[in-house]
C-alpha positions in Angstrom: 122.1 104.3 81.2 120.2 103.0 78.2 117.3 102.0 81.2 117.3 105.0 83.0 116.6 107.1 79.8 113.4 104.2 79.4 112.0 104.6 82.9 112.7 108.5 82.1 110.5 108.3 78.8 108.1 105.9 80.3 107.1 108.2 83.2 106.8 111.3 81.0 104.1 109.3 79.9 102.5 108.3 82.6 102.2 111.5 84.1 101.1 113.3 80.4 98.3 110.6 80.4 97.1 110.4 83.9 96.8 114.1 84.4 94.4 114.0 81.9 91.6 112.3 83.7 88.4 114.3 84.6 89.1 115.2 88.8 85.7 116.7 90.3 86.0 119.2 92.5 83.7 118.3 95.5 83.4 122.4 96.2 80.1 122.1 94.0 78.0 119.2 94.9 75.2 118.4 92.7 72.3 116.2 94.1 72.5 114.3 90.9 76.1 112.8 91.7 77.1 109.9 94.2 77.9 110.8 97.1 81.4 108.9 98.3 83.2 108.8 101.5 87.1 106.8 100.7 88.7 106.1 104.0 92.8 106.3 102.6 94.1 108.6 99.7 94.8 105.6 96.8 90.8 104.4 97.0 90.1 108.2 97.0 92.4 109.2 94.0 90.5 105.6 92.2 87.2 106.9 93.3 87.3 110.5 91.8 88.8 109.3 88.5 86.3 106.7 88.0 83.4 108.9 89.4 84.5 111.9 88.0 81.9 114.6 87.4 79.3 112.1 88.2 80.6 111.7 92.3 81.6 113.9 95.4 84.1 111.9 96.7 85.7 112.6 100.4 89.1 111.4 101.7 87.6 110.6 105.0 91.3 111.4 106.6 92.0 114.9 107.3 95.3 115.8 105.7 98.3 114.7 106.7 96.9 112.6 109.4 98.6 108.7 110.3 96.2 106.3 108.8 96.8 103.1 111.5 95.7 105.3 114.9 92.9 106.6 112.8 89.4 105.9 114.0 86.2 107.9 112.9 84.7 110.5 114.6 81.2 111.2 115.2 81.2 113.8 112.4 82.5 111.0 110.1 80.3 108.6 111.0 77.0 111.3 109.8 79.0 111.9 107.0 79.6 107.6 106.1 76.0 107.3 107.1 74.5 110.0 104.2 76.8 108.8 101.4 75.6 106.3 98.5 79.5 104.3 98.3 81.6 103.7 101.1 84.7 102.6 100.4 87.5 101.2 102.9 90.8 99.2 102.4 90.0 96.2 104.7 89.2 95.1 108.2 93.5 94.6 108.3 93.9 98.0 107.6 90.5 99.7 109.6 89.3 97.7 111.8 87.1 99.9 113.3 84.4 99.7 109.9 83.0 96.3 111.7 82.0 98.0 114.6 80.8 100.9 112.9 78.6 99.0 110.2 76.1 97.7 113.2 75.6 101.3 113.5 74.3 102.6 110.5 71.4 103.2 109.2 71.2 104.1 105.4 70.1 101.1 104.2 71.1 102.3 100.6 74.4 102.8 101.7 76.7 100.6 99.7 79.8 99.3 101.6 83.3 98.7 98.9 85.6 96.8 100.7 88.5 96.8 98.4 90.5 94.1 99.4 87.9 91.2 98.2 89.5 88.7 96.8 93.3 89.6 97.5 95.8 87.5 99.4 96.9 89.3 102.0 101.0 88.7 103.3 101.9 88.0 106.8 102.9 91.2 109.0 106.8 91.1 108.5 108.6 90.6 111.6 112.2 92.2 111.6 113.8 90.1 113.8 117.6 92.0 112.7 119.5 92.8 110.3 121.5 89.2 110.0 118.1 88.3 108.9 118.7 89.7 105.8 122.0 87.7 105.0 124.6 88.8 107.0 124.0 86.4 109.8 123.3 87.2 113.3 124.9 89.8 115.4 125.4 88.0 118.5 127.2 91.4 120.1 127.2 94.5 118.8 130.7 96.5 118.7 130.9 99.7 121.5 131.1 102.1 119.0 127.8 101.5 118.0 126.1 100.6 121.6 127.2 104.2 122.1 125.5 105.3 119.3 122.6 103.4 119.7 122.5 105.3 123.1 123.1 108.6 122.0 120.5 108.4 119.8 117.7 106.1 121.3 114.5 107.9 120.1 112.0 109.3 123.0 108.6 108.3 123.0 106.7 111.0 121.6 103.7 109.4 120.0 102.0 108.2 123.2 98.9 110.1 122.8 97.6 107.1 120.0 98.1 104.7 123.1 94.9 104.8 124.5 93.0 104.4 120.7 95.1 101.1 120.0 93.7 98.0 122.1 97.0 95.3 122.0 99.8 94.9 120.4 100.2 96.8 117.1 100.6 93.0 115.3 97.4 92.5 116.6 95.7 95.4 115.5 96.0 94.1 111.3 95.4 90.3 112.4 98.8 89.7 112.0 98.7 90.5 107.9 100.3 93.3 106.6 97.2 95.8 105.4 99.4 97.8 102.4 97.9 95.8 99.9 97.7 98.7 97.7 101.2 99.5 97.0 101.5 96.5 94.8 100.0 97.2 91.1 98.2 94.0 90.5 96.2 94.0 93.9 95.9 98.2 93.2 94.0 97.0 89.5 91.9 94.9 91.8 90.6 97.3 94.2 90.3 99.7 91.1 87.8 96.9 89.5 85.9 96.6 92.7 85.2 100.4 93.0 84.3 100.4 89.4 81.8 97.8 89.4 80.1 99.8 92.7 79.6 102.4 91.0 78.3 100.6 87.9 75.8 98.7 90.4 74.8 102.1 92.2 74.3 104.1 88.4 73.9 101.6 85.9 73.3 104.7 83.0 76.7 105.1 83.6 78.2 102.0 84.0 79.8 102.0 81.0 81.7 104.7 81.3 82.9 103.8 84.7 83.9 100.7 83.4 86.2 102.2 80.5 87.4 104.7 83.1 88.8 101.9 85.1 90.3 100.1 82.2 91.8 103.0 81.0 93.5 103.6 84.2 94.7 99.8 84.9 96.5 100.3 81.8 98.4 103.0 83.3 99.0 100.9 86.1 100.4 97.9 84.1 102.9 100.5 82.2 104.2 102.0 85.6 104.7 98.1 86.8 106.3 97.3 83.5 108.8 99.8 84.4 109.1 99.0 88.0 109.9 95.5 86.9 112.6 96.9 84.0 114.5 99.4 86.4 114.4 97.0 89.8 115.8 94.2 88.1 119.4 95.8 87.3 120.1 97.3 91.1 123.2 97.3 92.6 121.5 96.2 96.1 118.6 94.5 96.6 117.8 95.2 100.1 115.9 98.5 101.4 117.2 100.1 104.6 114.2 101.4 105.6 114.1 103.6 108.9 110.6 103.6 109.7 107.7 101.3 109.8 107.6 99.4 106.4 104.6 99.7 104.3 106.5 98.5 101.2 106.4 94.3 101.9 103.8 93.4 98.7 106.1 95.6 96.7 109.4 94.2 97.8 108.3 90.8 97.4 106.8 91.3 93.9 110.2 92.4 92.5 112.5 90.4 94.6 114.0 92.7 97.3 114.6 92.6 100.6 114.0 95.0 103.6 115.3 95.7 107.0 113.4 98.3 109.3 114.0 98.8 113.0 110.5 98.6 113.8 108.0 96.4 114.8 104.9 96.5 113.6 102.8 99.8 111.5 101.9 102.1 114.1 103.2 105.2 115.2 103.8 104.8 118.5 105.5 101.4 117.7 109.9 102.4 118.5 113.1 100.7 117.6 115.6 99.4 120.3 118.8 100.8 120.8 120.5 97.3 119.2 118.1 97.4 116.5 119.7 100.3 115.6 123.1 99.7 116.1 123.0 96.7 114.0 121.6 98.5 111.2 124.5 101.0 111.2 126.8 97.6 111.6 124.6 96.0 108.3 124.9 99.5 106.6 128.6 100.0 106.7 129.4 96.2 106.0 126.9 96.2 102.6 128.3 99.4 101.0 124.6 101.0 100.9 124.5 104.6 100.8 120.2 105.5 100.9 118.1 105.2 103.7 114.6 105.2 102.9 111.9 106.8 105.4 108.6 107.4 105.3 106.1 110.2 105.2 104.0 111.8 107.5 106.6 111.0 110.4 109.4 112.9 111.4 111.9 110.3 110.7 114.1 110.4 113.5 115.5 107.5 113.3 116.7 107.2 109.7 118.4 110.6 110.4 120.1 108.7 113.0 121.2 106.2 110.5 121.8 108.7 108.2 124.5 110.5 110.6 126.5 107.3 111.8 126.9 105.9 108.5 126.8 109.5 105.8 124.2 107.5 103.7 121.8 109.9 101.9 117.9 109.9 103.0 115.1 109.1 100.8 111.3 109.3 101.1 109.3 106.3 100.0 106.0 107.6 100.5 103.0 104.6 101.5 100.6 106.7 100.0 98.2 106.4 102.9 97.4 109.8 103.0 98.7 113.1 101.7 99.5 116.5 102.9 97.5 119.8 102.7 100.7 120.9 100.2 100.8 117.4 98.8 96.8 117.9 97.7 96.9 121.7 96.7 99.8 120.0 93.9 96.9 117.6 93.0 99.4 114.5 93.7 97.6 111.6 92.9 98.3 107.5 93.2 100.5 107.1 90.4 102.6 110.8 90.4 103.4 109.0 94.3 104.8 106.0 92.7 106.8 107.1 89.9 108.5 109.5 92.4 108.7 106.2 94.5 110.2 104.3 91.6 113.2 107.0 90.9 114.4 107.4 94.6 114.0 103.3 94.6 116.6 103.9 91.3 119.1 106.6 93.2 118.9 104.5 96.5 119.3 101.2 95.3 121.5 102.0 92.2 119.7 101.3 89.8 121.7 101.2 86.1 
């Protein structure tokens, strides 16, 4: 009790502070301010606080959109090709910015990619739910064959198909692209877009600089309390029914993860005995939360959900936000502290 009413303090914080920083509206833009196109919400939420009224910075996904079948459309492309900073996660995570560098011409144009210098995990491969200690399920009771049956998902994401070349392991390289939702590699990218700035306005640099301190503070406070609240769980594994973005997180603070999918996209679909062997894993370990993920209906978790009475939860990747999610000005950090107290209810957290 004595850490929820901690992580209850420390967020209150969090959020009083972070609020705080200057957020320019890009509704007014001023030819004296940098120009910024950010292609996924965390490097856009970075990029306004830094810039603040000295940028116009553009989430280069429309809202609500899945990040992984992404890829840029000729409007986008003018719209990279006039800014000062662009500013993308990684070839793992777009893989269409090689291709689409040969074809620019701004020769001003500076090009952020903010996963310099971060070690990047292999893709996680769920090969089942034994996996995770519970050994192997070598057959898989009727009951839940039938289940698995009942509820095998249709394939209703087929129209990505034709935009993703390969398998969806090859499309990241094989490495799992969510380098951002871990805090040390987040003050990383943070520093790089900082120093861009600095180099493309060095009046200001200083006060880009600070701005990006400021805020990596934050960051260490929220992962201070991440690191307090995770390490008294009940469970340390994450039943997570969808495609888990959460692997730099989970191995930072110990846990463990089963998903029925393979791979990130969103066209990617579980197996019937995938399935059923998570409802077999659930009802064996006593967990009662299902995480899911945003953006996707989760179909399968509610599956899960139904077979075994667990409660669902959203983890939210923070890939992208809503039209709703952006009119209630959510930023980076508001999307992890929510993360951190469904991580606290699901995992049971004391």
């Amino acid at each position: 009790m004595k850490s929820r009413t901690c992580l209850a303090v420390m967020l209150s914080l969090l959020i009083t502070v972070h609020w705080g920083f200057p957020v320019h509206a890009t509704d007014d833009p001023g030819p004296e301010r940098l120009q910024v196109v950010a292609t996924l919400f965390p490097l856009f939420d970075w990029a306004r606080i830094i810039g603040g009224e000295k940028s116009d910075v553009n989430l280069l996904l429309p809202p609500g959109v899945e990040a992984h079948a992404f890829e840029p459309t000729p409007r986008d492309i003018v719209a990279i090709n006039k800014a000062d900073l662009f500013i993308y996660t990684g070839e793992s995570m777009e893989p269409w910015v090689r291709n689409l560098l040969g074809s620019l011409t701004n020769r001003s144009l500076m090009i952020v990619d903010s996963s310099e210098g971060i070690d990047y995990m292999e893709e996680a491969r769920h090969e089942g739910a034994g996996a995770e200690g519970q050994g192997r399920h070598d057959s898989i009771h009727d009951h839940e064959k039938e289940a698995a049956r009942r509820h095998d998902p249709d394939h209703q994401h087929s129209r990505h198909h034709d935009k993703i070349e390969g398998h969806h392991h090859d499309r990241h390289g094989g490495k799992d692209p969510h380098i951002w939702l871990e805090f040390g590699n987040a003050r990383k990218m943070v520093n790089h877009i900082a120093r861009a700035f600095s180099e493309k306005d060095p009046a200001s640099a200083d006060l880009y600089l600070s701005r990006a301190a400021e805020y990596n503070n934050q960051l260490i406070q929220l992962e201070k309390a991440y690191e307090q609240t995770l390490a008294g769980c009940r469970h340390k594994t994450l039943v997570y029914g969808g495609h888990f973005a959460f692997g730099y997180l989970a191995a930072r603070y110990g846990l463990k993860h089963i998903s029925p999918y393979q791979g990130f996209t969103p066209d990617a679909e579980p197996t019937p005995k995938r399935i059923a062997e998570l409802i077999d894993y659930m009802k064996q370990s006593g967990m009662k939360a299902i995480f899911f993920e945003e953006g996707i209906e989760p179909r399968v978790a509610k599956v899960l959900g139904r077979e075994t009475g667990a409660q669902l939860l959203l983890l939210h990747g923070a890939h992208n936000v809503t039209k709703e999610e952006m009119a209630r000005n959510v930023s980076y950090l508001s999307i992890m502290e929510e993360n951190l107290e469904r991580l606290t209810r699901g995992l049971e957290c004391s």
